[in-house]
Every structure is written in structure tokens, then in C-alpha cells.
N, C-alpha and C positions, 0 to 999 in steps of 0.2 A: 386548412392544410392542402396541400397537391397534391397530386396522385403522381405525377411521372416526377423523374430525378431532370437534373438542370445538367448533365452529361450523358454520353456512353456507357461509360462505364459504371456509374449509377443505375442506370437504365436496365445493363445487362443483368443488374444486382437484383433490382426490383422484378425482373420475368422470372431469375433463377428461384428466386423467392415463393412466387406463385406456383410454380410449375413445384417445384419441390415439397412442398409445406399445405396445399391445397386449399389455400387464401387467394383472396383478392383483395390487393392494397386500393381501400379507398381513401388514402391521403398520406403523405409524407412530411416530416417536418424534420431537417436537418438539428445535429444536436454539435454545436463547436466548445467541444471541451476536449483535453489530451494534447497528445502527441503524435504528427500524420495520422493515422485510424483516423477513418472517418464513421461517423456513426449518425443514424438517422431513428425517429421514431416512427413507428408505423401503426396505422390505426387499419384493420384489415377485416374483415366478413367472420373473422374467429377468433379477435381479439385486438387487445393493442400489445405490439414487440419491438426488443431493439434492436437494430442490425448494424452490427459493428466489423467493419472491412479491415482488413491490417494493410496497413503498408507495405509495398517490397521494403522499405530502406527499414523500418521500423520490426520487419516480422523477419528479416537476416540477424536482428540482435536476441531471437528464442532461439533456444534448443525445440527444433518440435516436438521430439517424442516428449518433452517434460511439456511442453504446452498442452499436446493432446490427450498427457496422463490429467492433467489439472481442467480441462474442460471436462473429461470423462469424471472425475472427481466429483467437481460442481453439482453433474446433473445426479449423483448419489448424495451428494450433502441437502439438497435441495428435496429429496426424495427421504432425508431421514430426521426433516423435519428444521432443518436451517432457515432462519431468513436472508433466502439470497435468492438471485433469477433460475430460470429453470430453462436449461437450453434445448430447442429441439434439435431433432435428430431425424437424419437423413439416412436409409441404409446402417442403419447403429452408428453412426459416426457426426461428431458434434462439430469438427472442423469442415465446412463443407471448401469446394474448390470451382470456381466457373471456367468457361470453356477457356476464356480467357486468362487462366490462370490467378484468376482475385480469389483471394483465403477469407473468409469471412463465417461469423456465428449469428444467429438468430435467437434473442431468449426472450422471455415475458417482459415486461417493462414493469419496473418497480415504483410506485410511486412514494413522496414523500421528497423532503428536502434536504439538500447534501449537510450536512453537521456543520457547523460555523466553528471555525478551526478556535481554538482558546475558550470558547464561550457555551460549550455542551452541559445540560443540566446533570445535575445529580442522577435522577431518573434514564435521562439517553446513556451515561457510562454506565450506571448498573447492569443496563439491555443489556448496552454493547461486550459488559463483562463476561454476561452470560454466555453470549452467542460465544464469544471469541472460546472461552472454554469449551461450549460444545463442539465447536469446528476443529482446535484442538485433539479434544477428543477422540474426533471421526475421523480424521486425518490418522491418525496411530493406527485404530483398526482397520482404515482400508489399507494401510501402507505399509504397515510393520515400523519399527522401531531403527529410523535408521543410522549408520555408525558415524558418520560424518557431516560436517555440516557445511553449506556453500559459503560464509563469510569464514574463510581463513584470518585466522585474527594474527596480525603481523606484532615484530617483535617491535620494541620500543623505540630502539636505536632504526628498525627501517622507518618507523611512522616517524620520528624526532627530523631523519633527513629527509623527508617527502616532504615535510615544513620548511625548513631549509633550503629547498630548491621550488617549493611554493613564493616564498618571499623573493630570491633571485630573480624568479618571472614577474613578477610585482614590479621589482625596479627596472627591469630591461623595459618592458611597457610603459614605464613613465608612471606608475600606479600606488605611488606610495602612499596618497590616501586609504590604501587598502591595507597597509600594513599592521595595523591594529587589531584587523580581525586573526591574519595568519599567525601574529607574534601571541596572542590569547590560546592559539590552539597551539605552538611551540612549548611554550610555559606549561600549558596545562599535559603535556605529553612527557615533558622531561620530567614530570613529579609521581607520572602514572604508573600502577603496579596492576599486572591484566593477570596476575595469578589469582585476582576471586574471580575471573572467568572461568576456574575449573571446577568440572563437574556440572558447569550447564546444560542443563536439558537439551537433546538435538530432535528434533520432531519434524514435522511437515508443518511450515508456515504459511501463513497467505504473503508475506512478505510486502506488503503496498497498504498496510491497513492503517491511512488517516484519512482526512475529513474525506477529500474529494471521493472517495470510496466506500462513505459512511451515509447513507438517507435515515434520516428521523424524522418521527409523524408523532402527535398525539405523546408528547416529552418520551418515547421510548425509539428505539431501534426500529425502522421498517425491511433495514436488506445493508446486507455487508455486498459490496460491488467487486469486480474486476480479477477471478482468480488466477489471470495468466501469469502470474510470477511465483505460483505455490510450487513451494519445491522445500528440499531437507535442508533445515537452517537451526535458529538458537531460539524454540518456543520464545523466549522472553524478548525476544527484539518484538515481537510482534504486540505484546504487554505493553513494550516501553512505548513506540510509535505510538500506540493509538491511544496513552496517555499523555502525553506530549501533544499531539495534535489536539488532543478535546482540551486540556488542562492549562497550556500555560496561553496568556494573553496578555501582547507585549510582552511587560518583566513579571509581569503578577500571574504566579503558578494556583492554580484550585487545588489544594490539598485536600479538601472534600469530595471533590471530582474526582481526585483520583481515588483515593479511599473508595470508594461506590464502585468503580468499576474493577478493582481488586475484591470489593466484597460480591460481587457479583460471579467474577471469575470464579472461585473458590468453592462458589456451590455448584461447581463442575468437576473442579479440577481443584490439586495441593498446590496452592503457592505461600512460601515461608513470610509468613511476616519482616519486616524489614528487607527480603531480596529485592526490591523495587529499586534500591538504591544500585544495588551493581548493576541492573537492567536499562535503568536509564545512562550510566555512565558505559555500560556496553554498546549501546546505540550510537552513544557520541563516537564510542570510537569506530565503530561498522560505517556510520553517515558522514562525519565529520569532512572527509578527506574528498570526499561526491561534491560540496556547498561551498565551502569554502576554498575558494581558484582566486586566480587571476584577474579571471571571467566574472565576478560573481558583479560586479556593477551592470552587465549585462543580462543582469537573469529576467524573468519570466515571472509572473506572481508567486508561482507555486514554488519553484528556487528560489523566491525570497525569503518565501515562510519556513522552507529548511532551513539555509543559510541562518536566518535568525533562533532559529531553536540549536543547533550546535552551536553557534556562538552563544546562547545563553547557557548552555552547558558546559560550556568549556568556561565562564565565569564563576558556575556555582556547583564544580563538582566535589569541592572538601565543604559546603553546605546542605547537599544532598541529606547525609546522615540526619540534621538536626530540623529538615524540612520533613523530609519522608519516612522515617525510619520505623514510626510506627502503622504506615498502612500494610 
């Protein structure tokens, strides 16, 4: 690995680092995964960290003060026995800022490898069960119980015509090969009744919880990753996602996987038997409308792998019941 950055403003990152945190980076090894954030690992005279820079273009789409509630979070989830990174702090504050105006965090580096999206053993969802309900958990207590939740779940008739004028951009693009995916999520909207979304739990979510955010070592859980999107949403979107992410592969869903990782949640936390099914058809409708565009021939791996998990939801959501309903 190298010790100096291959920029400026890397550079600036790696002195602010030293100077701050009272290391010495003897080596660097950039890490290309995400979105703009740049993030490098560092191996340093006091440990190995990763330092993760946000973007202007990418750190205009936070709210800060919820960013900097969720990194100050982190470093007490971390501290009340989660596996997750541990961020340092500068002056009590986890967001640092250089002269230059770069936002950037600094935390332990996690080892282990990111979850293989479809393909998580029995064992890595049980972990991950656990954790997710302890982080749950701790999230209530540091935050209180809060009354609203950030996915506004839209009426029927607006998501019916958001399809509607998803297919019109289809065809003005010339893109009617895509029309099979939007006309699936049409159909599958004109039949939906979003009245068992009442009464869903509203909590503090990690809200980003599948693979790429998931390391497993040794078939269990090593570190839940990435909390900058925690904020008050629908506990179970967080359930569904990260049973979706580990569970289904291609068309063929792990009904066992997922089973493990609800029996795992549960020795945290109450989740009803059978609610798995409106949790995962919750998500479809929360994600759905993000994946499936116009655009979706142009996506990126990881919009693949949504894109295909809402559209395999939107095929098998009146088979949900007779797939899941007893985990």
C-alpha cells in the first residue's frame, strides 16, 4: 500500500487525519465501491481505519443535522455492543470538516466479506437477525418513539398514475422493450390494498440494510455498515430489505433464510408470525418506483439487483401468503 494520496485533496485528507487522530498513515489503499464518496483504507501506527470523504454533489442530498444525529448514534450503537465500526472523534464530533471545506469520517475498518446478495447462509441471517433487532432496539432508546415516518406511503390512484406516465417515457424514448417491467408494476398496483400498512411500527431505521452493507466472517454477521441514512421510518422495511437482499436468488427465494433471520430477530424484538408478508410487499411499494424507470437499461449492478427484486415482487405478491406466511 502507499502512504501519500494520488491528489490534493486526498492528500489534504491524509495530513488532516494525522494531525487530528494522532497517527501516522503508513499506507493507503483506495476502496472503489458507492457512489462519488470516496473512501480509502488506512493502515496507521494505531491501527487499520476507513476514511470515507462525501462528496459535495452527493452530501447536498443529507439533511445534516439527521446525518450528524446518525453518525453520533453509530458511535453509541457501537459502544452498546453492536457489530458495527466505531467512529473517531475529534473535539466530540464525528463529522470532521478540512480547511478546505471536505466532510469526511474516520472509523475502525471491519473485516470480513460483503454478504453475497441471494446466497446468505442460514447462520449469516440468524446474526444478522439478531443485530438488526438489537439496533432496533437501541435506536427506540436513544431516540424516542417517533410519530411519523419518512416513506409517505401514496394512495393508489397516485402510484397507478406514476406507472402510467413511467410507460409514456418508455415510449417517447423509443424503449418499449421495457415495457413489461412497468406494465408488472401497473397490474400489480391496480389490485393493491395498502390498508394492512396500518399500524406499522415507525422506529429509527438504518434504512440501506442489504448486502453491500452487510460483512460476514466465519457463516455469521462480522458489521452492519453505512448508518448515514438512519432516520424515523417503517421498522419492517428494514426486515424486508435485508431479507430480500440475503434470500432471494434469481427467481428462487430461501424460505429458510429467511425464517432464521426472523427467528433470530425475535430474540430481540416481537415480530408476528406471518407479518413478513405485508413487510415485504411494503418495500415493494417504498422501492418499487426508485428501480424501475425509463432508465433502468442503464443502471449500475447494484440498480440491477433492486430493479430485479421489485420486479420479482411485483410477480409474486398474491403468492407471498403461501410462500411466507409461516415464518
Amino acid at each position: 500500500m502507499m502512504r501519500l494520496a494520488t491528489d490534493e485533496q486526498g492528500q489534504e485528507l491524509f495530513d488532516v487525519c494525522e494531525q487530528r487522530f494522532g497517527f501516522r498513515i503508513l499506507g493507503s489503499e483506495a476502496i472503489v465501491r458507492g457512489w462519488l464518496n470516496r473512501k480509502w483504507k488506512l493502515t496507521t501506527t494505531k491501527g487499520v481505519y476507513l476514511l470515507k470523504s462525501y462528496h459535495p454533489d452527493r452530501y447536498r442530498l443529507y439533511n445534516e443535522s439527521a446525518l450528524k444525529r446518525a453518525l453520533h448514534w453509530q458511535v453509541e450503537l457501537h459502544t452498546l455492543g453492536l457489530l458495527c465500526p466505531q467512529i473517531l472523534t475529534h473535539r466530540e464530533e464525528q463529522l470532521q470538516v478540512t480547511a478546505s471545506g471536505q466532510r469526511f469520517v474516520v472509523m475502525t475498518f471491519c473485516h470480513g466479506d460483503r454478504m453475497v446478495p441471494g446466497r446468505a447462509s442460514m447462520q449469516e441471517m440468524y446474526s444478522l437477525g439478531i443485530a438488526t433487532g438489537q439496533m432496533h432496539a437501541a435506536l427506540l432508546s436513544l431516540g424516542g418513539v417517533p410519530t411519523e415516518a419518512t416513506f409517505f406511503i401514496p394512495s393508489v390512484s397516485e402510484r397507478t398514475n406514476h406507472w402510467v406516465q413511467v410507460l409514456l417515457a418508455m415510449e417517447t424514448s423509443g424503449k418499449q422493450h421495457l415495457f413489461p417491467f412497468a406494465m408488472r408494476q401497473l397490474r400489480a398496483t391496480e389490485s393493491f390494498d395498502i390498508g394492512a400498512f396500518e399500524g406499522a411500527e415507525i422506529g429509527w431505521a438504518h434504512r440501506d440494510l442489504w448486502a453491500d452493507n452487510i460483512l460476514v466472517a466465519d457463516d455469521r454477521l462480522s458489521a452492519i455498515l453505512d448508518f448515514d441514512r438512519v432516520n424515523r421510518d417503517y421498522l419492517e422495511l428494514d426486515v424486508a430489505r435485508a431479507i430480500i437482499s440475503g434470500a432471494l436468488d434469481g427467481v428462487a427465494f430461501n424460505v429458510p433464510a429467511a425464517r432464521a433471520f426472523l427467528d433470530g430477530y425475535r430474540t430481540q424484538r416481537n415480530f408476528t408470525v406471518g407479518r413478513i408478508v405485508q413487510s415485504l410487499r411494503m418495500l415493494w411499494y417504498a422501492e418499487s418506483n426508485s428501480w424501475i424507470t425509463e432508465n433502468m437499461d442503464t443502471h449500475t449492478v447494484p440498480p440491477q439487483r433492486f430493479a430485479h427484486e421489485m420486479d420479482w415482487l411485483a410477480r409474486h405478491l398474491h403468492q407471498l401468503p403461501v410462500m411466507v406466511s409461516r415464518c
